[in-house]
N, C-alpha and C positions, 0 to 999 in steps of 0.2 A: 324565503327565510328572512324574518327580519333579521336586523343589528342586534338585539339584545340577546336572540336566541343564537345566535355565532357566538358570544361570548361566554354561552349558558355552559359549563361542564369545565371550562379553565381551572387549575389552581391559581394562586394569587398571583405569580410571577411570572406565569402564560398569560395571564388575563393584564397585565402592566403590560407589556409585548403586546398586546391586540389592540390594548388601548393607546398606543406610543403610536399614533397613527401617521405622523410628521417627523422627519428625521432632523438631523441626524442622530439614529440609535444604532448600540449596540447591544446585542445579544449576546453571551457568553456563556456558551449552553453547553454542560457537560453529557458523556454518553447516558443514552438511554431518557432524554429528560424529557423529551417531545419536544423539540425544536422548528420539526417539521410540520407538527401540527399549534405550535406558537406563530409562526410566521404565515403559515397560511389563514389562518385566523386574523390575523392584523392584517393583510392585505382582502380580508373578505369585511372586515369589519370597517374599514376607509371607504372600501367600495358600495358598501352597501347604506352606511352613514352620509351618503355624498361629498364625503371629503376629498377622494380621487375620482377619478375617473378609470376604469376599468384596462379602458384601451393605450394607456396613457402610461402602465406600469410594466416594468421589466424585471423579471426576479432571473437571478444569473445563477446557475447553478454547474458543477464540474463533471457529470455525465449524464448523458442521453436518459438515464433510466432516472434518476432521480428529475432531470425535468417533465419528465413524461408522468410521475409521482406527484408531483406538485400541477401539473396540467388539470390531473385528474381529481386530487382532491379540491382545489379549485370551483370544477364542475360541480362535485357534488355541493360545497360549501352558495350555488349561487352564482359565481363570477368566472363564467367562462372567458370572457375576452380578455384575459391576463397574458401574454404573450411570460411563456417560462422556457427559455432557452438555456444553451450552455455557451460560455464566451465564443465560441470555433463558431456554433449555430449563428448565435445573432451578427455576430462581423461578417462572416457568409454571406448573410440574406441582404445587409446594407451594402456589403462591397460590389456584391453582386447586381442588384437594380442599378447602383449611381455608377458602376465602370463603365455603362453605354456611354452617359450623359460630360464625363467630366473627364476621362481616359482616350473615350473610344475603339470601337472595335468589339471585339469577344472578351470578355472576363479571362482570365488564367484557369488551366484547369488544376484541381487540388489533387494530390497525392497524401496517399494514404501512409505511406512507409517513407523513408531516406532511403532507407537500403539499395535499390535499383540506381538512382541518382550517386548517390556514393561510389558504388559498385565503377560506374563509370569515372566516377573521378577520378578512382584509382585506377583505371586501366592508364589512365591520360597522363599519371606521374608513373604509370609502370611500374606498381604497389599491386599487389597480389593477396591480402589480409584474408584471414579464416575468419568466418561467421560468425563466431565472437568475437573475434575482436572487431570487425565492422560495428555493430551492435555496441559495444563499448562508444568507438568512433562517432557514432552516431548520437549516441547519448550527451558526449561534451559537446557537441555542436547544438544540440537542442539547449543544454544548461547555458551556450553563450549566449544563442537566440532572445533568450526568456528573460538574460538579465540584458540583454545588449549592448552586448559583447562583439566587436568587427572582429573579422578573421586577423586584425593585422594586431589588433591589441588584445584576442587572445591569451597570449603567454604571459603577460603578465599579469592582469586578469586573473588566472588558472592558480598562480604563482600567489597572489594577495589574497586568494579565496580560500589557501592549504589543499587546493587540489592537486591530486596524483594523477596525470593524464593517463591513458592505456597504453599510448605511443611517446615519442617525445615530442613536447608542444611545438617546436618548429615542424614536424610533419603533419599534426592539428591543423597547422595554421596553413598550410598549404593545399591539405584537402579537404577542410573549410573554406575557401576560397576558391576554391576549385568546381566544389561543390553548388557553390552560388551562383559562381558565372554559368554553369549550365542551367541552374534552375531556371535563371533570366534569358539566357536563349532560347531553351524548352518554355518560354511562354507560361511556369509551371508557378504553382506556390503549396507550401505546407502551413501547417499548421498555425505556424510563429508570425511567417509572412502576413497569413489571413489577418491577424490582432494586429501587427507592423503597421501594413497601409491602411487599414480600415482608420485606425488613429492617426494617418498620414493624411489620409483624402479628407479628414475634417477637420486638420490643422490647414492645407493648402488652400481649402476651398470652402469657404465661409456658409456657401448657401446651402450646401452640402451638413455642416452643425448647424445651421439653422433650423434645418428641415429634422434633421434627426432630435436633435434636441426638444422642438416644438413637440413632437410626435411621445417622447419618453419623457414624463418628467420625474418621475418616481422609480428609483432603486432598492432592487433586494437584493445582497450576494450572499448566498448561504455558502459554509465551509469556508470564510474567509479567513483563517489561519493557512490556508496552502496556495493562496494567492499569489503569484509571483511579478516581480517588476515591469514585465511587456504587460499582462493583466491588470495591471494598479494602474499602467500608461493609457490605458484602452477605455479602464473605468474613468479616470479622471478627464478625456478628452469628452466623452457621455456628458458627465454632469455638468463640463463647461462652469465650473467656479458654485455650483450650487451645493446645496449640501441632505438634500432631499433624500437619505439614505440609511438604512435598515442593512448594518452586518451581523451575519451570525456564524458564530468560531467554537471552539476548544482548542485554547493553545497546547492544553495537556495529548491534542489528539494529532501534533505536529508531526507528521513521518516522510513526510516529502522535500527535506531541503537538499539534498543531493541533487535533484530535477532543479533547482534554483527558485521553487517557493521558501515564503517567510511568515514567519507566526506575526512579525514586528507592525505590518497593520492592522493588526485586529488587536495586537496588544497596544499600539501607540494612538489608535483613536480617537481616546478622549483628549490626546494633547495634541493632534491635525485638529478637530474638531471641538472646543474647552466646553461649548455646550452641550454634549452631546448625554441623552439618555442613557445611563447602563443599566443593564437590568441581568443577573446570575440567575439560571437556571439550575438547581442543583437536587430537584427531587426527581432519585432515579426510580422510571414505572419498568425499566426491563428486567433487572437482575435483584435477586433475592442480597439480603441483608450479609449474608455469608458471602457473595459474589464483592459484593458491594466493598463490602470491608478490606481487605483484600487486593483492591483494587487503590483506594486510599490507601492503606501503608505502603504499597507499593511505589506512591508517588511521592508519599513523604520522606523515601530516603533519597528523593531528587537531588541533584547539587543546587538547584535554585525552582522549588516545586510553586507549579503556580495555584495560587490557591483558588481552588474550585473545587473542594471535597464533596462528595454527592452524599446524599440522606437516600435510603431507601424507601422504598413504599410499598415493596412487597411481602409479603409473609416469608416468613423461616424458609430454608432448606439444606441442601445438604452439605456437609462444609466441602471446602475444595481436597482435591485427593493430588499428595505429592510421591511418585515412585521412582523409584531408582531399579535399573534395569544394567544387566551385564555387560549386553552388545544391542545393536541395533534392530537385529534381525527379532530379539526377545522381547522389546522393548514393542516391535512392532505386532508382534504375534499378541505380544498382552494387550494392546490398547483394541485388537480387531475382538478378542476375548470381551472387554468391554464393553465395545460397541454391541456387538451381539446379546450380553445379557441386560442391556437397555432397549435394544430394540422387540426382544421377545418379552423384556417387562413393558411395553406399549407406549412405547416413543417412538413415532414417526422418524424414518431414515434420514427424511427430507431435514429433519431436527435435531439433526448432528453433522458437526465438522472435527476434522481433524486438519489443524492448524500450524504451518513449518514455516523456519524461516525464508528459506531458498527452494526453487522449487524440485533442484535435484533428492530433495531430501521422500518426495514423492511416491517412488519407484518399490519403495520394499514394505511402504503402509497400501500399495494397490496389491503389491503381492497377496498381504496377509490379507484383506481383505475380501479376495477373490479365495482364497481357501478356506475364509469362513463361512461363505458365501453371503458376505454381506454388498448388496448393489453399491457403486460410487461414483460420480461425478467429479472430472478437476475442472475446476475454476482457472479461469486466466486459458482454457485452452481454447478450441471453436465455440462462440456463441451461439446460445441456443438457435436461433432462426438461420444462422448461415452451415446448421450442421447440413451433408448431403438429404440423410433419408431425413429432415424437416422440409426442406428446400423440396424434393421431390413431394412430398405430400402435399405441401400446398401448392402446387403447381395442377397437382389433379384436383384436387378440391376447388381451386378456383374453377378449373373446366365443367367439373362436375355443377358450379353455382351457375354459372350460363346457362343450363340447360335443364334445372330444379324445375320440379313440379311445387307448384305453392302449398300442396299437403304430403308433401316429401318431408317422413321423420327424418328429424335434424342426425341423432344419435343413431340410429342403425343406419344410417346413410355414410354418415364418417367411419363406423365402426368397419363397414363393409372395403370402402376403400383402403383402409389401409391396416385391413387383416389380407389386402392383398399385395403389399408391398414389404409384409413381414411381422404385424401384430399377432400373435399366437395368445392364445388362454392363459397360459405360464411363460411365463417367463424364462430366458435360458439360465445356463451357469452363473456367469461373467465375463469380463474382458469384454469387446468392441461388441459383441452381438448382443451383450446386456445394458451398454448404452444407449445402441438402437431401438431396443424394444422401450426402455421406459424414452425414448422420444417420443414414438409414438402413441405409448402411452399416458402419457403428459396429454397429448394432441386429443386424446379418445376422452379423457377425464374432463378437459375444457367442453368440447361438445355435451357432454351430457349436464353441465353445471349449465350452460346456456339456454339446453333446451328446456330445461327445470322452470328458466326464466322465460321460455315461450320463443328460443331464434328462432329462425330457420339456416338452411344454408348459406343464402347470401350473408345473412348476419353475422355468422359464423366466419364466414372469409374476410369481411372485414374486420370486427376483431382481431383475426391474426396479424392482417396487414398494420392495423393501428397498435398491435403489440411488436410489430417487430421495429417498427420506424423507430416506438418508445427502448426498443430493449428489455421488454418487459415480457421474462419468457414465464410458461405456467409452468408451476410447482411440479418438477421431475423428483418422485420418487429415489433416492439414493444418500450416502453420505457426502458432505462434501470433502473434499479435499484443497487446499487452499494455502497460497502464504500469507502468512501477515498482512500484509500490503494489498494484495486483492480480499481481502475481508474485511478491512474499512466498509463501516455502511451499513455491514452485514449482524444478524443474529440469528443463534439457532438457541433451541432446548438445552443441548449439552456440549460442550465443547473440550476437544483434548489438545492442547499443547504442547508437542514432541519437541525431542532435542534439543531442552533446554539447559543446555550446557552453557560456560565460558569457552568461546571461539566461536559458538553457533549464533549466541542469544547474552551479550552483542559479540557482533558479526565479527571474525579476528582481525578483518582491516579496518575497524574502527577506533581508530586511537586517541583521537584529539575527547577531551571531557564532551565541548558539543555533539560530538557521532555518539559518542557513552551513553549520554542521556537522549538523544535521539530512538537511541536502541531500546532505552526502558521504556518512552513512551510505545513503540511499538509493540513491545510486552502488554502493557498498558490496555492499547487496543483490543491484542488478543483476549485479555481478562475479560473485558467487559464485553466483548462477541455474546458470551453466557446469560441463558437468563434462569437457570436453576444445576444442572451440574457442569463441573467444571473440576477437570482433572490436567495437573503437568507431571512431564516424566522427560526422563533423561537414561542415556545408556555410555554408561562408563567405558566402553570401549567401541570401534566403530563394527570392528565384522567378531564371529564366536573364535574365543579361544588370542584373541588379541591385546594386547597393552592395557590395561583397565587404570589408565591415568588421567583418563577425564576428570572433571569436577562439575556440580549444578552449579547453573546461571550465578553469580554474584547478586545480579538484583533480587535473589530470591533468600541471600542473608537476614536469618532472622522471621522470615517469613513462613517456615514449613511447621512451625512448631517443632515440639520436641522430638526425639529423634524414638522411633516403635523399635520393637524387637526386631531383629534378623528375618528376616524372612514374611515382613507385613509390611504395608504401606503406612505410612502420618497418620490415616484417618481414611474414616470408615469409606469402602473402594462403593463406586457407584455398580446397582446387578451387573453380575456377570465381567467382575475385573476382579483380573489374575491377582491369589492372594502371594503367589509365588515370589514376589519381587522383592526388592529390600525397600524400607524405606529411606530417605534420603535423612542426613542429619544436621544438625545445627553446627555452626563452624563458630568457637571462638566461643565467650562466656555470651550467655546472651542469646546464641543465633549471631549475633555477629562475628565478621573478621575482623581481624586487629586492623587498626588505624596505622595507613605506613607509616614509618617515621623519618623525616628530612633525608632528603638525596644532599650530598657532598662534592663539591668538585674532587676528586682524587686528587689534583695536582694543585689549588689553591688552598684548599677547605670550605671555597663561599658556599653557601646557601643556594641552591640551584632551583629555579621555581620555573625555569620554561620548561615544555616536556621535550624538547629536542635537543637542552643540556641533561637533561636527568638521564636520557638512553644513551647517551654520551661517556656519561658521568662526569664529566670536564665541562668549564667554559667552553665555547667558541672561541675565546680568544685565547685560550690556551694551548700551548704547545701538544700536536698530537702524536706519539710513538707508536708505530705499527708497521707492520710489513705490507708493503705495498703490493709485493705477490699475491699474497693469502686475499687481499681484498680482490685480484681481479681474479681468481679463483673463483673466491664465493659468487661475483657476479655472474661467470661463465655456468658455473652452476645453477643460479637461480635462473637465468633464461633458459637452461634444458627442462628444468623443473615446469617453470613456468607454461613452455610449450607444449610441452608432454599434458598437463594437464587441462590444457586449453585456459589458463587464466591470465590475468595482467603480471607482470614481473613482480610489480609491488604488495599483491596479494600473499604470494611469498615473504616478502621480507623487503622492507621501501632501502630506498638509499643511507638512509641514518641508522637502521638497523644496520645494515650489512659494513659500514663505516662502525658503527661500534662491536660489531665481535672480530671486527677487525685489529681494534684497539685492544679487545680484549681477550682473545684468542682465547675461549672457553672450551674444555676437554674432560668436562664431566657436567653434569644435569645443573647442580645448582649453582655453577659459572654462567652457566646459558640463562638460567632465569632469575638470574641478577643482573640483567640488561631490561628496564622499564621496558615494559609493553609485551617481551615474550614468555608465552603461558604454557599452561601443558598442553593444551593444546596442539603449539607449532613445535614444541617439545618432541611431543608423540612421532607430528610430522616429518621433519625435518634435525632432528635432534643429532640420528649419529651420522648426518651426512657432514652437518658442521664441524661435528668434531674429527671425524675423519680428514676434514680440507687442512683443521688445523694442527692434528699429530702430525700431518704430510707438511706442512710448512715450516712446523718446528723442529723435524728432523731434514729438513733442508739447511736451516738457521746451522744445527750443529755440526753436519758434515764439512760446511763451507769453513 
């Protein structure tokens, strides 16, 4: 393929990005715009112009599946010797050759999890943690890792960051520490480690960047808005002072800063780099005009929206569907109703998700959907190649490739083996035995797409093995099921996004404005999943016959349009969704909510602009009146709470809440949500429990 013909089919701001052959550029590529296919084009287009060299090029990428995506298009583009890893991969592969030469001895073996490592640490402080909260535990020690963060400076660290630890940071910091020095006696390293020393061994030992350096001269890190500071330490020891470098981002597609990635180098690029090329992608090829729209207003009610509003490119479709649902169970019953009369108007299952925030929310969209009998997949559970019945099939089909005959059909040869490990004509019900079938049926439909193309057997097994290395499993029939955060990356045909309420959608421990707007971006995301329908819904209460005090997501003020009659959705429901439901309505003139207006100190009058005076409602420095009881009350309480439901205390209700209904000893509904930050939500939750602690404290107050 020549040069000229890699550039042949670009739009104009793809074809500036292929032509940008020399860094440092940035790409600012919003969803759906082709990014993937801009950046591989500029590195086909350097390579095949002989301005790079092929072998010479590193493009960085954040999962196995997507380097495995850019490996491949690559190939096809011409320039196979493109090395496209992901940061773990290529520190790996260098730590690993140069640990003979500069360390000695055997490399460290990598671990896949904390948990095990942890696990003991806690035995070693005589700490017993339940499986979430380990998992919690685990997680701050990775957010220290990534910004580095030592276990000893930890707390404060946690403390400057506005983080709420799971445990308190002096027991972080000690089973963080804990934690290390066995990793280090175990000979062991994770993840963090690998990026650590790899950037270690190149600052210590000169020949060592020499050699790697020589070897890479040319940078590509795609998704560089979720980059985070051990990642930035890692890139910048690589480039050794050059500037040879190609980022591509969506600040607007930010959802990972709680892990300790940052949007701020992909946003502060041009001012690390004053020269540097930028180039905005904004013509979206995924989603219809309707999707699209939608998607911009939504970011236009940002607190500080970054501007990269996309243009469509596709034709009309349907607009999006907003419903309002009773309870949970209904809400879920309707959207399987849905799905159903999409997939019998002839949309592929494979081309629908249903999209939640957390993944508990999971459980009652498998129900309905095993009673409607619509097949499903959850995402974020076993990956395809490490499911058992995949694992066992290809384990015969490799034995079966040893011993092929060379005019052995490829397709009834696979059909045979694993119609004998459980592939049937039809398909069952649902639940685990309708999993296994469409694995294997995934497994039956790649073989015959192969054989089309002339494999045989052996072809065939390596295929799998080159898809499973990549992560690249084949199209399983099913819906998907997914949260937010695992569908990054992802598109289907039609997409529903449930329980979108305020407490869900954002999350109710997200208090600070940055979590706020973090949470819309993740809305954001789910929008743009869609590339023609696209429906959200919400259920006013959680289970039938319960508190219906819910309210729809706030981000979604102003956005459902006007408000249908009783008993019908916004707009028109995609086949086969329940007309039964209400629709959802506009709050305030406009679709808007009213504008708060100024919090007060009660006890000064000042003007209160932090949000930890406004829950307050006082200064900090002002005197605070409360019963000291009632607060350690409410605490004794939130830890039962907490427990019982296996989450962090502060998920409940942080220190500053329970310090202000402390202050304010609230004994009816709109005392309680006249404390910033609590919604009906925690209302619904925990409402007459507070008030209960405090009619008891105040008829304490009066007896005495």
């Amino acid at each position: 393929m020549e040069s000229d013909d890699i550039l042949a089919g670009l739009d104009p701001e793809q074809r500036a990005v292929a032509e940008a052959v020399r860094g440092p550029v940035c790409v600012l590529a919003g969803a759906g715009t082709g990014k993937t296919r801009a950046i591989t084009h500029r590195i086909a287009h350097a390579v095949r112009s002989g301005v790079v060299e092929a072998q010479s090029v590193l493009a960085v990428t954040f999962t196995t599946r997507a380097a495995g995506e850019l490996r491949q298009r690559l190939r096809l583009l011409g320039t196979p010797g493109v090395q496209a890893r992901t940061f773990h991969a290529a520190a790996l592969r260098q730590l690993t050759y140069f640990w003979p030469r500069v360390i000695g001895g055997d490399p460290p073996k990598v671990i896949e999890s904390k948990l095990p490592l942890l696990i003991d640490a806690c035995r070693s402080l005589r700490r017993n943690p339940d499986r979430s909260e380990l998992r919690d535990i685990a997680s701050e020690i990775e957010w220290a890792k990534v910004t580095q963060v030592g276990p000893e400076d930890y707390a404060e660290a946690a403390r400057k960051a506005g983080r709420t630890p799971p445990v308190p940071a002096e027991e972080i910091f000690r089973l963080y520490d804990a934690y290390e020095r066995l990793r280090r006696d175990r000979h062991l390293v994770d993840f963090e480690t690998i990026l650590e020393l790899t950037a270690a061994v190149m600052t210590e030992h000169q020949e060592v960047a020499t050699q790697i350096r020589r070897q890479y001269r040319h940078f590509v890190v795609d998704e560089y808005q979720d980059v985070n500071p051990l990642q930035k330490l890692l890139l910048d020891t690589w480039l050794g002072g050059r500037d040879d470098l190609c980022v591509v981002g969506d600040p607007n597609q930010t959802i990972y800063s709680f892990t300790g990635a940052t949007p701020r180098y992909l946003t502060g690029f041009p001012v690390e780099y004053p020269d540097a090329t930028v180039i905005r992608l904004v013509r979206d090829y995924r989603s219809t005009p309707q999707v699209v729209s939608l998607a911009n207003r939504l970011l236009d009610r940002a607190r500080t929206p970054h501007k990269l509003a996309l243009i469509a490119q596709r034709p009309d479709g349907p607009d999006p569907v907003f419903t309002e649902y009773d309870d949970e169970q209904i809400e879920a019953e309707g959207v399987a109703r849905a799905v159903r009369g999409l997939a019998d108007g002839g949309v592929p299952t494979r081309e629908i998700a249903v999209l939640f925030r957390v993944n508990a929310q999971s459980e009652v969209y498998e129900q309905a959907l095993t009673k409607a009998g619509v097949p499903y997949l959850l995402r974020g559970a076993d990956r395809f190649f490490e499911r058992p019945e995949v694992r066992h099939a290809v384990v015969l089909l490799r034995g079966a490739a040893r011993s092929a005959a060379q005019d052995d059909d490829l397709a009834p040869t696979v059909h045979h083996i694993l119609t004998g490990i459980g592939l049937t004509p039809e398909p069952p019900g649902g639940g685990k035995a309708r999993e296994k079938w469409e694995s294997l049926k995934a497994l039956a439909d790649l073989a015959e797409d192969l054989a089309t193309a002339g494999a045989d057997l052996p072809a065939f097994v390596a295929e799998l093995e080159r898809r499973a290395g990549e992560q690249h499993a084949p199209p399983v029939e099913g819906v998907t099921l997914a949260s937010l955060h695992a569908a990054k990356g992802l598109e289907w045909d039609a997409v529903f996004l449930v329980g979108v309420t305020d407490g869900m959608m954002p999350i109710v421990y997200a208090e600070t404005p940055d979590q706020i707007e973090e949470e819309r971006r993740l809305l954001y995301v789910g929008v743009t999943r869609a590339r023609a329908h696209l429906a959200l819904s919400w259920a006013l209460a959680r289970s039938p016959g319960g508190r219906r005090s819910r309210k729809p997501s706030r981000f979604l003020d102003g956005l459902t349009g006007r408000s249908a009659a009783p008993g019908r959705t916004s707009s028109s429901p995609p086949p086969g969704a329940s007309p039964s439901s209400r629709s959802s309505g506009s709050s305030g003139a406009g679709g808007r909510r009213p504008v708060a207006a100024p919090v007060s100190c009660r006890v000064c009058g000042k003007t209160l602009a932090v949000a930890t005076e406004q829950k307050l409602g006082r200064c900090v420095t002002c005197p605070a009146d409360y019963d000291e009881a009632l607060l350690e009350s409410l605490r004794t309480w939130r830890t039962a709470v907490a427990k019982e439901a296996k989450i962090p205390a502060y998920v409940v209700f942080t220190d500053v809440t329970l310090q202000a209904i402390a202050e304010r000893a609230p004994v009816c509904e709109q005392d309680l949500l006249a404390i910033t930050g609590i919604g009906r939500v925690k209302l619904e939750r925990y409402g007459e429990a507070v008030f209960a602690l405090c009619r008891a404290a105040a008829d304490q107050t009066e007896d005495a």
